[in-house]
N, C-alpha and C positions, 0 to 999 in steps of 0.2 A: 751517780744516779743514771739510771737507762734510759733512753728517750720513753716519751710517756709515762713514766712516774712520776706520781708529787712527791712533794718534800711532805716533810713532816710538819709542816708550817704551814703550807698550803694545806693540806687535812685540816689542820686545828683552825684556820682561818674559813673553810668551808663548813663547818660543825661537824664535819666526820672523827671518826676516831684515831687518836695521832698519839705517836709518842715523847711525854713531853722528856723523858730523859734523851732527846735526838741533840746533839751536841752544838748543832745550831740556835737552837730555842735555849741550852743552856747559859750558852756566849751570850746571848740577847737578854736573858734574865738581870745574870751579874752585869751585862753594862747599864741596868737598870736599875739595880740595887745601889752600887756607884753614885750613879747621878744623883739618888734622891737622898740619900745619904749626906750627898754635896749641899746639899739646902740648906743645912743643918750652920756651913760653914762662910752662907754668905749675911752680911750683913743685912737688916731691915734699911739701913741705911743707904744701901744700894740697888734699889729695886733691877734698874738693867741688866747688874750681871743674874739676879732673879728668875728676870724676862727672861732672858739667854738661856738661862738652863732649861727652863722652861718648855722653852721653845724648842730645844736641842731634845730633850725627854719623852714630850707628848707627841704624838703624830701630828693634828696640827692643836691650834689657841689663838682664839683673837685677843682683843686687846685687850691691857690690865690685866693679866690672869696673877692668881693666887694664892697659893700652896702653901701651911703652914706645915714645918716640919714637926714632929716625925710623918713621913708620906711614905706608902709602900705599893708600890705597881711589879706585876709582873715584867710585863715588857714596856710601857707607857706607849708606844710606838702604833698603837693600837685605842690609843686616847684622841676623842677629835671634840674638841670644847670652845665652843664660841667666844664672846666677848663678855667679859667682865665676870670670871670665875672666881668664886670662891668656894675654896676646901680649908677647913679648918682642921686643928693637930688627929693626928692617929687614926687618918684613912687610911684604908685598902681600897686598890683598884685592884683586880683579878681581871687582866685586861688578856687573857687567851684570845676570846673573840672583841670586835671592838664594843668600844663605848663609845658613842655618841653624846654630847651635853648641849644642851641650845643656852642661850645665850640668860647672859641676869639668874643664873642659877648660885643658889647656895645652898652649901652642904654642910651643917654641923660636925661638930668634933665626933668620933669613932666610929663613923658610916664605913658601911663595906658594901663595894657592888662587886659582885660576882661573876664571871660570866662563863668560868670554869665548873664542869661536872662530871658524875662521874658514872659507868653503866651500872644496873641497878642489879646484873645479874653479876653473884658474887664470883662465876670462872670468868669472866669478861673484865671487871673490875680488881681483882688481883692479878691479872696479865699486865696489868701495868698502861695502862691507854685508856683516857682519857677524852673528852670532846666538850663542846663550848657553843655556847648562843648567846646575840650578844642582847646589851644592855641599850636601853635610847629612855635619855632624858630629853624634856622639851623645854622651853625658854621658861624663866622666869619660876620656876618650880624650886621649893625651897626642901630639903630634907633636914629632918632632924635627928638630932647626935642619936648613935648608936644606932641607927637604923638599917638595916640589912635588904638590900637588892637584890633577889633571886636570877639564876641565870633567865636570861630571855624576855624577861619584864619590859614593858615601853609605860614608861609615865608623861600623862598627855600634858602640854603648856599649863602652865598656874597652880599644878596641884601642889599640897600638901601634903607630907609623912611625917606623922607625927615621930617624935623623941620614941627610939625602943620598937620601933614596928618593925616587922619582920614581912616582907612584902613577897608574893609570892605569884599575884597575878597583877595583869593589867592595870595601870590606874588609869581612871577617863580625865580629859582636862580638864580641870578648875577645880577638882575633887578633890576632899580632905580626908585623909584616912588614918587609922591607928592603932594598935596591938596588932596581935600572933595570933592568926593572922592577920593580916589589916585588914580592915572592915570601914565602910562608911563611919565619918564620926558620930557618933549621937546613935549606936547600933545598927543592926539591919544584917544583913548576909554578908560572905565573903563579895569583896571583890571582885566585877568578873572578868 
């Protein structure tokens, strides 16, 4: 690399357009693949060596953290999750850009956050390049199964996503939201 170039990681970590077949990001994928894979093979019985992978996986986690297998992260390294997570079976994290999680957070089983996209114009988009915005969750915010986190989204402390919602804008704190796209519970307009 020449002086004054980024890598391709550094693009994808700026939301520029990067390439993710760069043999860097590959390397970093499968050892992420690996790891979460490894979940699979430790005992409930042992939560430290849990912790450990855990801890070894995500970029950082506070205390108690979670993870029911099967978990699927791009790179996890790009995961920052406070204390007392819970992820329940057949997550996706799409961790290109980071994710944020604050703290007392639980995620129902088949949640997916995103934070990988793709350009919309179709010669830019089949070049192969890619870019990413990230994801921020806030404390105490509970997501329900199957529910889908759009890249760039910030959901404020205490809110709700209902089971199936497909979130696409901002949630404000304490707010409860639901379908495709999520909406105030009880109707009203998209989310803004």
């Amino acid at each position: 690399m020449s002086i004054g170039m980024r890598s391709e990681r550094e693009k994808m970590l700026a939301g520029e357009l990067y390439r993710p077949t760069d043999p860097e990001l590959v390397t970093m994928r499968r050892r992420a693949r690996k790891m979460a894979r490894a979940l699979y093979d430790i005992s409930p019985d042992d939560p430290t060596k849990r912790d450990e992978l855990l801890r070894a996986l995500l970029g950082t986690v506070g205390v108690t953290p979670e993870i029911e297998p099967p978990f699927h992260c791009d790179y996890g390294v790009h995961i920052h999750a406070g204390a007392r997570l819970y992820v329940n079976a057949n997550c996706v994290f799409l961790d290109c850009a980071r994710i944020d999680i604050g703290d007392d957070v639980m995620i129902g089983p088949g949640v997916h956050l995103y934070t990988a996209t793709h350009p919309l114009d179709a010669a830019t988009r089949i070049s192969g390049v890619e870019y990413a915005k990230p994801v921020r969750i806030g404390h105490r915010v509970w997501i329900g199964g199957a529910a889908v986190i759009a890249p760039g989204v910030t959901i404020g402390d205490e809110a709700v996503i209902a089971a199936g919602s497909v979130v696409i804008r901002d949630v404000p704190a304490g707010a409860k939201v639901g379908g495709n796209p999520a909406r105030p519970l009880g109707g009203g307009s998209p989310i803004a």
